[in-house]
ROVO-253384 format. One record per residue: x, y, z of N, C-alpha, C, O, CB in turn; residue in one letter. Coordinates in steps of 0.02 Angstrom, whole numbers, plus 50000, padded with zeros to 5 digits. Glycine has a CB too. Layout:
N
XYZXYZXYZXYZXYZA;...
This chain:
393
515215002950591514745001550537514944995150502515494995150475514695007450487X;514594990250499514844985050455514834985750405514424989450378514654980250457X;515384981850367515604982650276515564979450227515754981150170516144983050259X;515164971550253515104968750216514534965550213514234964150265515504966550213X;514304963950156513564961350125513164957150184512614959550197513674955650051X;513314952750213512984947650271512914952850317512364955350305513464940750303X;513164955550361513044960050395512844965350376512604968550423513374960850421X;512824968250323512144972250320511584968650303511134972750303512154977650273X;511314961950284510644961250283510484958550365509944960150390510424955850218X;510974954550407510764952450471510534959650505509934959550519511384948350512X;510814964950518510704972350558510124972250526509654971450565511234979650548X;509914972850452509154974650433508724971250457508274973750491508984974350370X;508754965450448508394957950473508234961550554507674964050564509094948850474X;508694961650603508714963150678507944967550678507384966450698509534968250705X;508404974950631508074980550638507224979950603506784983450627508574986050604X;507094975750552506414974350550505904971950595505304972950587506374971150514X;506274967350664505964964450703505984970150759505564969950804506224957450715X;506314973550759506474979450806505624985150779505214985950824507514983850778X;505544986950738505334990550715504444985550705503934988850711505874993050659X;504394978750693503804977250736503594977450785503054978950810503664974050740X;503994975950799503824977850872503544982950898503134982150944504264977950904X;503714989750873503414995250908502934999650841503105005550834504115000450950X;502424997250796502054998550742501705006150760501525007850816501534992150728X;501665009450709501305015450727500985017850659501285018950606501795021050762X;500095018650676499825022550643500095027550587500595031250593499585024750683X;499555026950515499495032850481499785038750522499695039050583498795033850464X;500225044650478500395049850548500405050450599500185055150631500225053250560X;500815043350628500855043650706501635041250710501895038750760500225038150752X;501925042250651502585037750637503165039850680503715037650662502835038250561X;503135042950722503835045450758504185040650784504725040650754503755050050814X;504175037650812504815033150847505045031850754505585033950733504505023150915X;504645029050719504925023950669505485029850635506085028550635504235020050607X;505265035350610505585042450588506395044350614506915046450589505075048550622X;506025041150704506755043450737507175037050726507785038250724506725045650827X;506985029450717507655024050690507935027550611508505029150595507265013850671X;507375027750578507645028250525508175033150511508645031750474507205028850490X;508115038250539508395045050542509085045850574509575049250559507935049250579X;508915039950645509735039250680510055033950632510665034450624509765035850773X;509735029250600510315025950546510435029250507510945027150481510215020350509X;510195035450474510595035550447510895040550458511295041350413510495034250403X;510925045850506511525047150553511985042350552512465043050515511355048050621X;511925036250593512545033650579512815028250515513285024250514512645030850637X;512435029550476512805029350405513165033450389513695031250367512475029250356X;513095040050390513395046750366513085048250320513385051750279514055047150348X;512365046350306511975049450254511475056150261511115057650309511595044350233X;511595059550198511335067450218510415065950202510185063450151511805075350148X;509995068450267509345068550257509005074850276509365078750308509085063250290X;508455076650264507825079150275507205077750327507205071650335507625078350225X;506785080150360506015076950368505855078850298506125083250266505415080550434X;505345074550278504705075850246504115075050262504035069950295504675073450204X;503595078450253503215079150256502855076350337502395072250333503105077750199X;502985077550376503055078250460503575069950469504175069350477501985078150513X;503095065250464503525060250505503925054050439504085048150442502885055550572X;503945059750379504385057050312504945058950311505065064950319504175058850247X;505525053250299506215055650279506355056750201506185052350162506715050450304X;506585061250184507135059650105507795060550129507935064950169507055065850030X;508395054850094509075054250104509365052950029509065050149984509235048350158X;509935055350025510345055649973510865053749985511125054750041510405060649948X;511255049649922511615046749899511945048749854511495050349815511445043049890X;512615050449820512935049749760512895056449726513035056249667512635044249720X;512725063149753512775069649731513065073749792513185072149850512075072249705X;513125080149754513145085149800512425086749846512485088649904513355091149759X;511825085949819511085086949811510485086149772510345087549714511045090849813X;510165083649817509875077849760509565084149695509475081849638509025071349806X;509455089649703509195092249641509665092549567509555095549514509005099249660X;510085089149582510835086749533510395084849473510145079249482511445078749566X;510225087749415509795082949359510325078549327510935079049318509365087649291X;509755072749309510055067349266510665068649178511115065049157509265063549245X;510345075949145510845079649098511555081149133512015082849096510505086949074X;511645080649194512245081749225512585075649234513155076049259512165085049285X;512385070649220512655063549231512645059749184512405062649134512375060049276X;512815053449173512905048049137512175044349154511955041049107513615044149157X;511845044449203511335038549218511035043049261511385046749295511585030749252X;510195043149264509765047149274509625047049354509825042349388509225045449229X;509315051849377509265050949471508695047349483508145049449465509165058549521X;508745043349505508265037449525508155038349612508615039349652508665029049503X;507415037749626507355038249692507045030049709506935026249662506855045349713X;506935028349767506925019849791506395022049853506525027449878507875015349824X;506055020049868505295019749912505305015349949505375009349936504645018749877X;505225018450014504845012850059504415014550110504655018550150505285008550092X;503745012450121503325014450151503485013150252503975010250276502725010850111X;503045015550281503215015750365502765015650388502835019650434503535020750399X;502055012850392501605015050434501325008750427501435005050379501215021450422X;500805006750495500474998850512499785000550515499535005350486500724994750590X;499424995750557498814995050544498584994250611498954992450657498664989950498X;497724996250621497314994350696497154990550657496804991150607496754998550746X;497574984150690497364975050680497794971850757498374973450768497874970350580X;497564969150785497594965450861498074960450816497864958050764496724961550910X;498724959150840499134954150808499024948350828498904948850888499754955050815X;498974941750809499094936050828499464931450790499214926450764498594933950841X;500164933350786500564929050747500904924550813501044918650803501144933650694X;501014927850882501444921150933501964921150919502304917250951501294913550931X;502464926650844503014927450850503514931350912503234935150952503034929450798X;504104930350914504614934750970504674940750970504814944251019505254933750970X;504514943050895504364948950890503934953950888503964959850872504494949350868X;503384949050915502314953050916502594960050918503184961350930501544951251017X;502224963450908501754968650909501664970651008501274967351043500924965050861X;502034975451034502044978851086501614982451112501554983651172502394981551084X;501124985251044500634992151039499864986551038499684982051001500804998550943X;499574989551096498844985551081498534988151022498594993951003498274986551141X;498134982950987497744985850936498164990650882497954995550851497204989750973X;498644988350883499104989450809499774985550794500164983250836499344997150804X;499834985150727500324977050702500404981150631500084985850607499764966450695X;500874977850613501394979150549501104974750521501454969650519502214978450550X;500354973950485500074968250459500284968550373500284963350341499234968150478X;500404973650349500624971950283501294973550269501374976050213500244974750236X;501734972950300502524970850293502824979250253503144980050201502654961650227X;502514985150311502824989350305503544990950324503994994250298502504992050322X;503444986050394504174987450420504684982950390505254982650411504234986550498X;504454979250338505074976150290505264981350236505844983250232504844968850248X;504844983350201504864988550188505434994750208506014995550188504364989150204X;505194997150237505785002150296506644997650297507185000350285505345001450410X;506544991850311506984989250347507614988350271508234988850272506624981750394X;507154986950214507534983950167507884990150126508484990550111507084978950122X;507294995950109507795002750097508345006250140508625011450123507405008150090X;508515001750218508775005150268509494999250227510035001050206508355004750365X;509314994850229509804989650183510224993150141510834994050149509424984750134X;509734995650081510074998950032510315005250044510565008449999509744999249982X;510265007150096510565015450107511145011950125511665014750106510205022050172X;511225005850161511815005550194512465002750147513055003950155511665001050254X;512164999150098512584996950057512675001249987512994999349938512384990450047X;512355006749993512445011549937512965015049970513425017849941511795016249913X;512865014750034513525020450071514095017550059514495021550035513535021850159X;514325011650066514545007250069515095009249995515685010949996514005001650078X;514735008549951514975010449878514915018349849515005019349789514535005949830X;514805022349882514455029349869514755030449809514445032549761514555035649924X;515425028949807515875033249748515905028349681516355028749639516785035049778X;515435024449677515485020449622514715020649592514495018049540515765012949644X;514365025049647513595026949597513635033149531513885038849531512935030849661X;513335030049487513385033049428513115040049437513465043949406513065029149377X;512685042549464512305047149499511725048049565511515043949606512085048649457X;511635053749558511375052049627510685048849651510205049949614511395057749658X;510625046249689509825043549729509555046349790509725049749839509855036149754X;509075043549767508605047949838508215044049862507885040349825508085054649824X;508165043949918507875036149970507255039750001507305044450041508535032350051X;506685037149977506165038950025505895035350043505645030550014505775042350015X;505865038150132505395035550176504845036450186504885041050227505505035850218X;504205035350177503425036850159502985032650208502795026750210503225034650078X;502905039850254502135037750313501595037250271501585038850212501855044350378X;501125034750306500425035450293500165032850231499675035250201500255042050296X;500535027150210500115026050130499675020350157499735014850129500695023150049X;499135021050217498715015550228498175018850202497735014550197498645012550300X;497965023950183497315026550154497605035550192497185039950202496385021350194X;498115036250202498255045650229498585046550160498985051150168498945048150316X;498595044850111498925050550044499575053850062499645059950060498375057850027X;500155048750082500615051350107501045050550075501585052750094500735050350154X;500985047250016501375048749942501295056449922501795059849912501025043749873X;500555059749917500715064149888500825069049947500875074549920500285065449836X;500885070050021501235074050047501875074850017501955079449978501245072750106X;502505069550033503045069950005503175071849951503695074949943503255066150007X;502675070449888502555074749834502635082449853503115085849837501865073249807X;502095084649891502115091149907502645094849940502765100849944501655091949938X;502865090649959503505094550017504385091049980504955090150002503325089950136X;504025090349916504885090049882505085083349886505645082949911505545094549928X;504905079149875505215073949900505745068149826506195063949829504505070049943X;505255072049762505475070949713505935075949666506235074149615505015069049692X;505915081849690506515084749692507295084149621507855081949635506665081649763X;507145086049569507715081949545507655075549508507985073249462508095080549597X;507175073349539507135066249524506985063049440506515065849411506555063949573X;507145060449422506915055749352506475049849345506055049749301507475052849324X;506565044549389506295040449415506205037649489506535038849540506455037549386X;505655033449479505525029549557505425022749544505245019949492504815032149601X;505575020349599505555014049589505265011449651505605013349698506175011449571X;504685007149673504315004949718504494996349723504914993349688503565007049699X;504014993049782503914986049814503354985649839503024990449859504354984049865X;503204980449840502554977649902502554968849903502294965249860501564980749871X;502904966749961502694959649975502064954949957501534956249986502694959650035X;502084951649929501374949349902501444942449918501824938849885501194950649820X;500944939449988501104932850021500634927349956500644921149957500744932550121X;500324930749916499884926449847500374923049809500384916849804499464931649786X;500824927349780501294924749753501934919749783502184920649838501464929549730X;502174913749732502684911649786503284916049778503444920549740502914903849779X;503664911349857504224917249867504804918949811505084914049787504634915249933X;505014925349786505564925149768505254927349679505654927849633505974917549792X;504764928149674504334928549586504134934249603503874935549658503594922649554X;504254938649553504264947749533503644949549492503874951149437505004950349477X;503304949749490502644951949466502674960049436502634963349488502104951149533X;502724965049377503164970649357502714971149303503114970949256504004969649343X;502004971849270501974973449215502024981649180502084986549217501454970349206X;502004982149109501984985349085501054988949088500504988549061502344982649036X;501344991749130500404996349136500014994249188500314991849237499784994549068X;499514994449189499174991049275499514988249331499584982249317498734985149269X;499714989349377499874983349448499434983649494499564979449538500554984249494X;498864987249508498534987149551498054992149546498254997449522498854986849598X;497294991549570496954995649548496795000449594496784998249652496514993149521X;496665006449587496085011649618495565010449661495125006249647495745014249572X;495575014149719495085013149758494715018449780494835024149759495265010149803X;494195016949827493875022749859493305020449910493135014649900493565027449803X;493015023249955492295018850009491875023250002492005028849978492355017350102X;491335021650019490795025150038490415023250070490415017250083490505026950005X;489935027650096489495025850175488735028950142488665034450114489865031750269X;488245023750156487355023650152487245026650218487385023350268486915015250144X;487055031250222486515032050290485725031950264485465035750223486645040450336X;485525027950291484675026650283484265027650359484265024850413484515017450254X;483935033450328483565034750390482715031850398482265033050358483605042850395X;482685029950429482005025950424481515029150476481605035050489482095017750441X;481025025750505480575027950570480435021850617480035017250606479795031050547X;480855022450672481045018250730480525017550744480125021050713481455019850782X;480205011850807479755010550847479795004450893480295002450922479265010550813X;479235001950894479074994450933479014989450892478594989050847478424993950974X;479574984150911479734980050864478744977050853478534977350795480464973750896X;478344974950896477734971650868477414976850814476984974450777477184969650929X;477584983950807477144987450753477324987550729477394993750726476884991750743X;477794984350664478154986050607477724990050565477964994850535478414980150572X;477174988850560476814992250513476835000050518476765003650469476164989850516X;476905001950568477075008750603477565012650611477575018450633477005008550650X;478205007250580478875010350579479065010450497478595009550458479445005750629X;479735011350470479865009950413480765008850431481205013050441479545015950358X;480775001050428481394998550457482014998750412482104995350361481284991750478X;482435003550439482965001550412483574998750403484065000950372482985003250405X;483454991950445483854985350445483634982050386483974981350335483754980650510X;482904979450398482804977850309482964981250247483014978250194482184977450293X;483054988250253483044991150205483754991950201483804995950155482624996450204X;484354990650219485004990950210485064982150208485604980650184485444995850274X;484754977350222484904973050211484804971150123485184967650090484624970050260X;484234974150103484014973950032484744978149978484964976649923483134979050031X;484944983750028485414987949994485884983449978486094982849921485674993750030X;486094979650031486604975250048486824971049971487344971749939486284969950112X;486304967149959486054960249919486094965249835486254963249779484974956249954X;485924970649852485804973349779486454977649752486544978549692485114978449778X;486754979249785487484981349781488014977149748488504978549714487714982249845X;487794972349766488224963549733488064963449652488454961349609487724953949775X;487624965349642487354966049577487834971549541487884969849482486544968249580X;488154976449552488284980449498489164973049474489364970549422488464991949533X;489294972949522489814969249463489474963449439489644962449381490594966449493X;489084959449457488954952349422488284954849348488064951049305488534945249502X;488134961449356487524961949301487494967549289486944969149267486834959849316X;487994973149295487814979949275488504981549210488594984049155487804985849357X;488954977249278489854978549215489824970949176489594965649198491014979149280X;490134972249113490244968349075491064965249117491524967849149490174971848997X;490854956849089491324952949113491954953649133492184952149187491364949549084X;492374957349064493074957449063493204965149105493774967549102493374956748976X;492624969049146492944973749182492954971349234492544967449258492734979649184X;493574974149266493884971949341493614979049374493734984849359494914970549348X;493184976049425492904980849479492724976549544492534970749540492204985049451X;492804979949604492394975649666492044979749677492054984949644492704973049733X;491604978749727490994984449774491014978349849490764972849840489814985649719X;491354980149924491254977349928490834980350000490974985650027491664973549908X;490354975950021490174981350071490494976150159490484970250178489044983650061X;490714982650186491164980650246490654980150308490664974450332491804986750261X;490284983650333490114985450382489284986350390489054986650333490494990550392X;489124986550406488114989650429487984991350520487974986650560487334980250406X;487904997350538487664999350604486984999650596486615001750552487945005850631X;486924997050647485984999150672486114996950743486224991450767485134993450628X;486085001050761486264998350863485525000950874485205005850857487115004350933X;485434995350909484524997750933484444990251012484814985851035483624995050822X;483924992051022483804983851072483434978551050483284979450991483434984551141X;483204973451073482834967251042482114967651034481764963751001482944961351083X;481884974051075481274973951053480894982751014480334985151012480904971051124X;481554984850989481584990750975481724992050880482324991150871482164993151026X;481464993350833481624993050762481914999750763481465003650775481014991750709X;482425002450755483225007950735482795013750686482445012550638484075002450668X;482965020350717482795020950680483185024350620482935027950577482375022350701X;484025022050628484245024150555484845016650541484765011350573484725034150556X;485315017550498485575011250471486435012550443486515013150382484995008650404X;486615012650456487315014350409487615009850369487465004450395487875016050446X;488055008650306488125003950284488925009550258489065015550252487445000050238X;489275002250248490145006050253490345001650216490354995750235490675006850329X;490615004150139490994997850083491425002150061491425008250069490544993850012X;492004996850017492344999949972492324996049904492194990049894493005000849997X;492495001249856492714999249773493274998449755493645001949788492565003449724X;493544995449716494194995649673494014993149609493734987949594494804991349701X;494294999149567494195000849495495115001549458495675002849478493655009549493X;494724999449387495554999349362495675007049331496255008649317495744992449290X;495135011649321495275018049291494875023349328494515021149373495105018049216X;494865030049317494345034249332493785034149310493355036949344494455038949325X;493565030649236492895031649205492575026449257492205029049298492825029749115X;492705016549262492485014149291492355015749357491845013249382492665010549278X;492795020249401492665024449461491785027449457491305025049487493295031349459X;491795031849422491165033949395490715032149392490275034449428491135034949356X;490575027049349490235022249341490055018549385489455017749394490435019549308X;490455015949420490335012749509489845015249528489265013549521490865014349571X;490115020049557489755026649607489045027549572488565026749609490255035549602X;488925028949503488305030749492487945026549498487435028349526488185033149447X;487965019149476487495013749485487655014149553487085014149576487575006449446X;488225014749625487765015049686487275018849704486865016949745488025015549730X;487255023849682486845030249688486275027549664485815026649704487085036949649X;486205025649594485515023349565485175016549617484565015749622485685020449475X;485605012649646485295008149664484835011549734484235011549749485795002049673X;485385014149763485415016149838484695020949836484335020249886486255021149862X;484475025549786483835029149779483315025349765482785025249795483855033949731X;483485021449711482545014449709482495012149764482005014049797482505005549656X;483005007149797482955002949826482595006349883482045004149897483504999449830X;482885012949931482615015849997482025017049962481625013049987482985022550037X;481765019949922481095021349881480355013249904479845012249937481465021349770X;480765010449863480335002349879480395001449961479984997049973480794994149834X;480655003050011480675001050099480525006550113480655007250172481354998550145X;480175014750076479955019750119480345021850172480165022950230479415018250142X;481055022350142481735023950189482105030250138482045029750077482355015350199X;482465035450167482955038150144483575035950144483835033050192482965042450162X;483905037650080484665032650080485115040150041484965042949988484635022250007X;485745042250095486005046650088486635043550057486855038650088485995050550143X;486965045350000487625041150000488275046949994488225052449966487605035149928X;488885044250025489475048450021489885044650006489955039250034489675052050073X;490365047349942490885042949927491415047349949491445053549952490925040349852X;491835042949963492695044949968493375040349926493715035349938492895044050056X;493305046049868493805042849826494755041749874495005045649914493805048949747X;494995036749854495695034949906496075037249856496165043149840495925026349936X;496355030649823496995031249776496735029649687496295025749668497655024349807X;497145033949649496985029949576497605025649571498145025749599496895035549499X;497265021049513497805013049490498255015449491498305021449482497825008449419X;498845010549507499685011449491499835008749432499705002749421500185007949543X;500065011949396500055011549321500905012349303501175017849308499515018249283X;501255007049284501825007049262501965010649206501715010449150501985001649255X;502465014549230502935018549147503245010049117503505006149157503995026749177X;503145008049031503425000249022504124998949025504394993449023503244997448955X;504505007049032505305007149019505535005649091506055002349095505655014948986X;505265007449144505615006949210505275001049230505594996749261505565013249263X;504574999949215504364990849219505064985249184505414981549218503464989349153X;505114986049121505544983149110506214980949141506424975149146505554985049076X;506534987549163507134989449178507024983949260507524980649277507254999549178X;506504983449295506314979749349506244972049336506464967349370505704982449372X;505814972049271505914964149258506564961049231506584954949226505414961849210X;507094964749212507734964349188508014962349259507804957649292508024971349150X;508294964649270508664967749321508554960449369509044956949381508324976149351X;507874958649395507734953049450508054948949387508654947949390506814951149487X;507754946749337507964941049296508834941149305509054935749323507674942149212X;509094943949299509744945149288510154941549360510614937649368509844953749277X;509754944849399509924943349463509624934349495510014930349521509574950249505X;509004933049486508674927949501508624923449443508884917949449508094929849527X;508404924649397508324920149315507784920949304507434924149342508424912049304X;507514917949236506884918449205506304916349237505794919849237506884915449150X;506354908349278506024908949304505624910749366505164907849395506084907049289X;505974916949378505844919849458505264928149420505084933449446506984922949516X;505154925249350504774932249341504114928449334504024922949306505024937849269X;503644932649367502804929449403502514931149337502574936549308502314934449487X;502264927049319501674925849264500934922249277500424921949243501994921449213X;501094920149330500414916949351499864919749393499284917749400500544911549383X;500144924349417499784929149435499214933049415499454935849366500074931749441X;498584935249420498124937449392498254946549414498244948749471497444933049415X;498364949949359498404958549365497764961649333497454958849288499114961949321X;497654965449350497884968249401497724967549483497124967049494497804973249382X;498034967449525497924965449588497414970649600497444976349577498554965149637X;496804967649649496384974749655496564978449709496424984449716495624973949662X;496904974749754497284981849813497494988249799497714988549742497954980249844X;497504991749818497824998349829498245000549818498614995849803497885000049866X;498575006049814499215008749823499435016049805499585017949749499585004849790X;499445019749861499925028849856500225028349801500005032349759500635031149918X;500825023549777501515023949740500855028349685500925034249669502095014649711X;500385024949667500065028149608500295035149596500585036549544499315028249615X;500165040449653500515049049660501045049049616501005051049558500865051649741X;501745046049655502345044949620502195045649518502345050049477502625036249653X;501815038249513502015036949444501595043249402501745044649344501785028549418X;500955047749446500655051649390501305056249397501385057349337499795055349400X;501705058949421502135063249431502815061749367502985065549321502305062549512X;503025056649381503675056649351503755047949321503565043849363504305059349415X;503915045949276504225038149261504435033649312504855035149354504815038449223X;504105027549310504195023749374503825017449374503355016449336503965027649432X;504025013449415503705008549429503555002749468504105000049466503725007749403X;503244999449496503044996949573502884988349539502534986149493502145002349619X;503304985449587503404974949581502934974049663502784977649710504724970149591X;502864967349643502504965349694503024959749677503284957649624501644964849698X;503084958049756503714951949756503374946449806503094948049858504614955049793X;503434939249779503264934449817503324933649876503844936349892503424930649801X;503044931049926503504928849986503084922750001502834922450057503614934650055X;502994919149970502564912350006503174906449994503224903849938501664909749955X;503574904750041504264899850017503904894950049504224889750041505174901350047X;503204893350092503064887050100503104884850161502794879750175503384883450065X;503554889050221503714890750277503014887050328502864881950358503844899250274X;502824892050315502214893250347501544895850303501574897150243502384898050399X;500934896450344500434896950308500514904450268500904907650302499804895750353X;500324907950218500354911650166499784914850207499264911750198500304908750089X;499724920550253499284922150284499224929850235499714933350228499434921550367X;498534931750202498804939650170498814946650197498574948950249498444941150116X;499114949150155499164954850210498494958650220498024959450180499724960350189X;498584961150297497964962750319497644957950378497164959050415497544962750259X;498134951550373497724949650425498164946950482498754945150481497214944450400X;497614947250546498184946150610498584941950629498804941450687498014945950659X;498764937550567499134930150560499714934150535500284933550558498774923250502X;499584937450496500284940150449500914941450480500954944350534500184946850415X;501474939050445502324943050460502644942350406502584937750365502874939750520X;503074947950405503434949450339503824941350344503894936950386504034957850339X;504004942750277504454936750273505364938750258505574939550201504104931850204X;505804939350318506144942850309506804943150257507234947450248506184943250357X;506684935250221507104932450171507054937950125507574938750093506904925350142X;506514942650109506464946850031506884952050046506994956450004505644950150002X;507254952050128507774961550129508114959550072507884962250022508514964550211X;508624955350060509144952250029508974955149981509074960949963509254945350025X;508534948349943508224951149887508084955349840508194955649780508004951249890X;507724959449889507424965849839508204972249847508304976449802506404970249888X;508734971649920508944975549920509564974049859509914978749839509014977049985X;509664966449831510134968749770509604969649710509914967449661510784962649749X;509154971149695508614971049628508804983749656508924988049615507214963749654X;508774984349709508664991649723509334994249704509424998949666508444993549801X;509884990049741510774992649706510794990549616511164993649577511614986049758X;510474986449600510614985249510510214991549496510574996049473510224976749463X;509554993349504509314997249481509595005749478509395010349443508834995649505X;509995005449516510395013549535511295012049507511755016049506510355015649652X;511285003749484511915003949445512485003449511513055005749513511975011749393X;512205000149553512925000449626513114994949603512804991249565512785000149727X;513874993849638514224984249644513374981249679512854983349705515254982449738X;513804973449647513324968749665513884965249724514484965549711512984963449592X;513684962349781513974959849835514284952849783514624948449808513384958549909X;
């Protein structure tokens, strides 16, 4: 096992490119389960499954249900997510993507790679942690709610706090983005089915089309944020998709339409949804179409506790300086994020960390250009040992 600081971030570094390489689906995480699981076998760290293809590992107790009244410094658990994306890679790196039609497009497996960091260098020091930690590994936070499996199956356990990441190629590299309250908002999709009356494309008059009539949906949907919400609310609506498979001389006779929202609270959630609903009923009304709508709420906002926000913007400053804390940034980010589960549960809080050093193009995540940037293991893994109170290398 190596013992010292450079060699544990090069093995992580290795093992991140190791671990693109072979990307796996929402609940499909097994190989990744079984690296994680044999390191830390050979760390000598005591683990669990969670919640099928989730690890929890401990550090610095007998067990992690050890409460923080038993110690000097409270049990802090450290997060890192494991699961990729159906996105066709085209980065042309050495390390592509093995799996057709799936890629580590938002720098999960840095993620993985950088808490595998800090397990190693917490081991490293075990007997100098003030108390104990708990390392979780977390499938499925691409839209599978696999925060709150691990929720369900113990994963916080004991715990006092959490502490989260997410690479953010917007920001430049190396700037901590940590506020007190909002980091990212709430989401959810929903799907229009409009059923219309198919025919021969020359009789329109005879049919009641619903390509036009989801195209109208389309155009009027845009409207609830630019004229329904007042300015200073942060909301999207955005719509992704529209089916109508039919032939060239054939008018469909139904329509599907597939978007998502991101809202900064539950009321604006609400609110969303009902002006789609209201629109989605006039509008099929005026094209003599039915418009069925189904929402599927995802995640609510990740909302910082301000004491463990702080304790995050401390901590990088301390480590990096003042000016490595992101202010230019516009919050709340409207992406996503599980960690949300975590923070309704217990005190906690989730940074988005730069990685745009200028390298290369700032491709964001999500798209088939993307690769982690593997300079942030370092990084974030001494901001994860300050935060649990270990030596600093």
């Amino acid at each position: 096992m190596a013992n010292n600081w450079s060699e544990v971030i090069t093995q992580a570094t290795v093992l991140r490119r190791q671990l693109h390489q072979q990307p796996e689906l929402s609940w499909e995480e097994e190989h990744t389960a079984l690296v994680v699981r044999q390191r830390l076998d050979h760390l000598g760290i005591r683990w669990r499954p969670c919640a099928r293809t989730g690890t929890v590992a401990w550090l610095g107790g007998a067990h992690a249900s050890i409460r923080s009244s038993d110690t000097l410094s409270p049990h802090i658990a450290l997060r890192g997510d494991m699961d990729a994306l159906p996105i066709q890679e085209q980065t042309g790196v050495a390390w592509q993507s093995r799996q057709d039609g799936c890629m580590h497009a938002c720098g999960h497996d840095g993620h993985s790679a950088t808490l595998l960091a800090t397990a190693h260098w917490l081991k490293l020091n075990e007997t100098a942690l003030p108390a104990p930690v708990t390392l979780v590994f977390q499938p499925a936070e691409e839209g599978g709610h696999g925060a709150k499996a691990m929720i369900d199956d113990g994963a916080l356990e004991g715990v006092d706090a959490i502490f989260g990441w997410h690479n953010w190629p917007a920001i430049p590299f190396g700037h901590l983005a940590c506020p007190n309250g909002i980091v990212m908002c709430g989401n959810g999709t929903f799907q229009i089915r409009v059923s219309g009356r198919g025919g021969h494309a020359s009789q329109p008059e005879l049919c009641r089309d619903p390509v036009l009539a989801a195209s109208a949906l389309v155009m009027a949907l845009q409207q609830i944020v630019s004229r329904r919400l007042a300015p200073q609310q942060a909301a999207v609506v955005s719509v992704t998709s529209i089916e109508a498979v039919s032939a060239p001389t054939v008018i469909a006779q139904n329509a599907v339409i597939s978007g998502s929202i991101r809202v900064p609270d539950s009321a604006t959630r609400l609110q969303v949804n009902a002006l789609i609903n209201e629109i989605c009923q006039h509008t099929a009304a005026g094209y003599g179409v039915v418009a069925e709508v189904e929402h599927q709420p995802r995640y609510e906002a990740t909302i910082n506790h301000p004491e463990q926000a702080r304790q995050m913007r401390q901590g990088w400053e301390q480590l990096f300086g003042a000016q490595a804390l992101e202010h230019g940034v516009r919050l709340p980010i409207m992406a996503s994020e599980d960690f949300s589960y975590y923070l309704n549960e217990i005190p906690g809080a989730f940074a988005l960390v730069g990685s745009d050093d200028g390298s290369a193009p700032a491709w964001p995540c999500h798209s088939p250009h993307y690769d982690f940037n593997d300079r942030l293991i370092e990084q974030v893994t001494r901001l994860y040992a300050r935060l649990v109170h270990a030596p600093q290398p």
